[in-house]
N, C-alpha and C positions, 0 to 999 in steps of 0.2 A: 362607350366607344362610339365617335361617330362614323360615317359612312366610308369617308377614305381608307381607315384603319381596318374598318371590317373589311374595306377589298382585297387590304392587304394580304388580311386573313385568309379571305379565299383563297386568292392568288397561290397561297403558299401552300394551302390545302391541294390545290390544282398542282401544284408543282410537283408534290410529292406524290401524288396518283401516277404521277408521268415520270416519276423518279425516284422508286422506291428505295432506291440506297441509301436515299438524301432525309430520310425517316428520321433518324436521330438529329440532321442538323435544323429540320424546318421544326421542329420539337422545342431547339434552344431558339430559334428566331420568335417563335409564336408566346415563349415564355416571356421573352426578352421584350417584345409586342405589347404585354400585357404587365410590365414591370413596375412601370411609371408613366403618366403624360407626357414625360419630356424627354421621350428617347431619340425624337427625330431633332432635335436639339445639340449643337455642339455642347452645351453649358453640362448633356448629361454626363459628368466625368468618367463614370465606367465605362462608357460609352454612347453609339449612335448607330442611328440606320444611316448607312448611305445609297446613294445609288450611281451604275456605273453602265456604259454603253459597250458592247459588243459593235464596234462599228465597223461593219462591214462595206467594201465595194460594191458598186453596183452592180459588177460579175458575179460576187461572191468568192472570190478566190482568195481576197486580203484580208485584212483586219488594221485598221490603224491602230497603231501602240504609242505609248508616250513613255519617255524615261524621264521616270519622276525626278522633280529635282530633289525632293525631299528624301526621298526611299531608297534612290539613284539603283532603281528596278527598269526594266521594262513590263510597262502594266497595262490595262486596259484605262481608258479614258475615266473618267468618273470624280463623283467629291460627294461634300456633306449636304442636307436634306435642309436643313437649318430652319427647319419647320415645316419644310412639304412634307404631307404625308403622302402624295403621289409621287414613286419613287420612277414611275415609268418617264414623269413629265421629269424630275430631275435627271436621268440619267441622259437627258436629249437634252436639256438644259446644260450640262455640262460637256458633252460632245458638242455644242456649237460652240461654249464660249472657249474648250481648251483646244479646240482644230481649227476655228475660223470658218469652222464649213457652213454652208446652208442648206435649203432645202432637206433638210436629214428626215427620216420616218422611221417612227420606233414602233415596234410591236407593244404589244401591251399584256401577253405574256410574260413570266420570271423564263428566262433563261439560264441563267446557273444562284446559286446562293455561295457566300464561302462568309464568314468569322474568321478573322484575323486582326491581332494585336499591333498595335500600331508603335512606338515607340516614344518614351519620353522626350523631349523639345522643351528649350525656354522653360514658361510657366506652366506649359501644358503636360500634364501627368501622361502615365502610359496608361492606355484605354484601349478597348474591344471597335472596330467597325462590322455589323453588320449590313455586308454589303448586296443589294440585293442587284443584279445584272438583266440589264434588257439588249434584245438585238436593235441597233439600230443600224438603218440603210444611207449610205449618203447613195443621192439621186440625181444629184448634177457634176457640178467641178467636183475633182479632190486635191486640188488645191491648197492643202491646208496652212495655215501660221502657227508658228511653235510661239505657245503664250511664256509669260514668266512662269508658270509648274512644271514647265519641263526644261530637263536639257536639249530635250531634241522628239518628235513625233517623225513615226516612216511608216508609210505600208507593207507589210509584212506578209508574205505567202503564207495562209493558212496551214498547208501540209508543211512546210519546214518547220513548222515551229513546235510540231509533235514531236519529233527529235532532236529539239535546241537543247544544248548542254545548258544545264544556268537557270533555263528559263521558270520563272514562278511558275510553281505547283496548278495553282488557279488559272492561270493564263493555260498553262497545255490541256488540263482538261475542259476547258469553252472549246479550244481547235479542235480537240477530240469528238466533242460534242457535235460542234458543225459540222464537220465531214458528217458526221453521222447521220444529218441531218439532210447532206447535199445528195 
């Protein structure tokens, strides 16, 4: 395994010291880690790592969400690794390119993990993301442009969305998290 992979490792070690609930799921990350070469790969069909930003204002008060078009959820930013094994650089790699925004800075801590089924599409079978979540900061405009993966991107008050009827599982607890955090 080389070096990115073992950060991962850490990383997730680190994660679960700081979240001991999350024991059993960084258990199936760290097997899943260790499965094949080619997990940070679209092509692996069971699945992939991905990575996905928590991106917050630069109050801290928001969170930018995006309704996927594909999912047609409101979710947090994010996408596939397609061979990064630095999930922190992809989850800022995909908050620029799916918000338009710049200047963004991402922690290089995991902030949440979640394993989630994705659905069958076209040629593409139904597969596992594991997706692994960093905080990132936008630090100038918020400005952002809705790309083609979504129907629509808004910033969204952190504390409403603890009690949003609807809302993904994974998304209220990152807002749970962050209060927790503020």
């Amino acid at each position: 395994m080389d070096d990115t992979p073992r950060s991962l490792l850490n990383a997730l070690r680190a994660y679960c010291v700081a979240n001991p609930d999350a024991a059993g799921t960084v258990e199936t990350f760290e097997q899943f880690l260790h499965s094949a070469p080619t997990v940070f790969e679209r092509s692996h069909l069971v699945g992939h790592f991905t990575g996905s930003a928590w991106l917050v204002s630069a109050d801290g008060e928001r969170v930018l969400l995006t309704h996927h078009r594909k999912l047609n959820a409101w979710l947090q930013l994010g996408g596939h690794a397609d061979g990064d094994t630095d999930l922190a650089r992809v989850a800022l790699r995909e908050a620029e390119e799916e918000s338009g925004l710049a200047d963004l800075v991402v922690e290089t801590a995991i902030f949440d993990i979640d394993r989630h089924r994705i659905p069958a599409r076209a040629a593409e079978p139904e597969h596992w993301h594991y997706d692994v979540r960093y905080i990132v900061r936008a630090t100038a405009s918020e400005a952002f442009v809705v790309g083609d993966e979504s129907h629509a991107l808004a910033w969204r008050e952190v504390r409403a969305l603890v009690e949003e009827d609807g809302l993904d599982a994974s998304v209220r607890r990152m807002a749970v998290k962050w209060l927790a955090r503020s």
